[in-house]
C-alpha positions as CSV (number, residue, x, y, z in Angstrom):
1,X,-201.3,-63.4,-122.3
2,X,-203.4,-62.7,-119.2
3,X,-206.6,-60.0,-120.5
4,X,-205.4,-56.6,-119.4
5,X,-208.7,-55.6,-118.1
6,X,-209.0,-51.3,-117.7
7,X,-209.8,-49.8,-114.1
8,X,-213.2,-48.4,-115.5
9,X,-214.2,-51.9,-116.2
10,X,-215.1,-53.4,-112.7
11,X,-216.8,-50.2,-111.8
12,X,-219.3,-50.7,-115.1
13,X,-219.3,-54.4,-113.5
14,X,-218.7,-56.0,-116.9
15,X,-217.4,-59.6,-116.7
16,X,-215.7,-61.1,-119.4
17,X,-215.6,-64.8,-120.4
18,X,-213.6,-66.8,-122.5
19,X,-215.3,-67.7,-126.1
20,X,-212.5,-68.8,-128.1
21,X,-208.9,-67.8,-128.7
22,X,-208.7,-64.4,-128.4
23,X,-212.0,-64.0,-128.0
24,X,-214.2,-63.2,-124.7
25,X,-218.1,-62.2,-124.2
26,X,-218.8,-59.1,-122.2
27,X,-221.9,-58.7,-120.1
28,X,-222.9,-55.8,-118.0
29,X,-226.4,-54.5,-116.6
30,X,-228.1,-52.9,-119.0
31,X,-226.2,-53.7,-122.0
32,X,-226.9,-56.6,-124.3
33,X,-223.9,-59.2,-124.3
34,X,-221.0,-58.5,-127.0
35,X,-218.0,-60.3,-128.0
36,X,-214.1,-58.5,-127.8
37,X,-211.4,-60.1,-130.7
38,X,-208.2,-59.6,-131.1
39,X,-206.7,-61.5,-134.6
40,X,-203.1,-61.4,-136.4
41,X,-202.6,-59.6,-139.6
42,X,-200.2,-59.6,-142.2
43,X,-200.1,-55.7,-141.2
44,X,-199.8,-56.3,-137.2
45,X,-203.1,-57.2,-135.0
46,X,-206.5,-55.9,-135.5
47,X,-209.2,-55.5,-132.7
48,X,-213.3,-55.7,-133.4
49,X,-216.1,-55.7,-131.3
50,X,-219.3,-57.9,-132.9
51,X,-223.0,-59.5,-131.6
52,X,-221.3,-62.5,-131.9
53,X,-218.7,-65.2,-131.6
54,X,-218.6,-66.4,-134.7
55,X,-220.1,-63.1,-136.7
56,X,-219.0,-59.7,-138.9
57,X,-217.5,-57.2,-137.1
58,X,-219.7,-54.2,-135.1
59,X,-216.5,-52.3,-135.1
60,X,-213.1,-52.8,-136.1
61,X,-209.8,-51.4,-135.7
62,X,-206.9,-50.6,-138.0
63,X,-205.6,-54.2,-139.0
64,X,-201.5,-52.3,-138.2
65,X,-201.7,-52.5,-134.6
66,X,-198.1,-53.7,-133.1
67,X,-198.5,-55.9,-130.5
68,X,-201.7,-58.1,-128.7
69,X,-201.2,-55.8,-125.8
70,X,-202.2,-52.7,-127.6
71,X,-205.0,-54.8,-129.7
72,X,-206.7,-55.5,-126.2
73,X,-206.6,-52.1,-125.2
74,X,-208.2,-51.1,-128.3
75,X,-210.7,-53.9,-128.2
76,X,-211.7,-52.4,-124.7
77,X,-212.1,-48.7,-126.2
78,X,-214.1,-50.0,-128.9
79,X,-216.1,-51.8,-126.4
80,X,-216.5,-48.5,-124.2
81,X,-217.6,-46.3,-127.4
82,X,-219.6,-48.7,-129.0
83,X,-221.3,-50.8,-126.7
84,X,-221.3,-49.1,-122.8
85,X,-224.5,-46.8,-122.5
């Protein structure tokens, strides 16, 4: 599934790259690098935001989301409220 990337992103100029399945790093100016995951649950798909590839969750989701598409969307709100300044 291709990263559905919202319109407000490019005008933050944030880039995202690839740092694992389902799991990208997100630099902007003036914001310190974060990582966006998506993962599968028993419940549906949960979205976090983290400091990290590899660490705990910053933020997290509800772990009931229905489909990846809505997890990424989350993952990108999470990313504007927690981490955008």
């Amino acid at each position: 599934m291709e990263l559905p990337i919202p319109a407000w992103f490019k005008y933050r100029q944030c880039e995202a790259q690839a740092a694992g399945e389902n799991c990208y790093r997100i630099t902007a100016p003036q914001m310190e690098p974060v990582y966006l995951r998506i993962r599968q649950t028993p419940t549906g798909w949960q979205a976090s935001l983290s400091q990290s590839a590899d660490g705990p969750d910053s933020l997290a989701s509800a772990p009931n989301l229905p489909d990846e598409r809505e997890a990424w969307t989350t993952a990108f709100e999470l990313l504007r409220v927690g981490a955008i300044v």
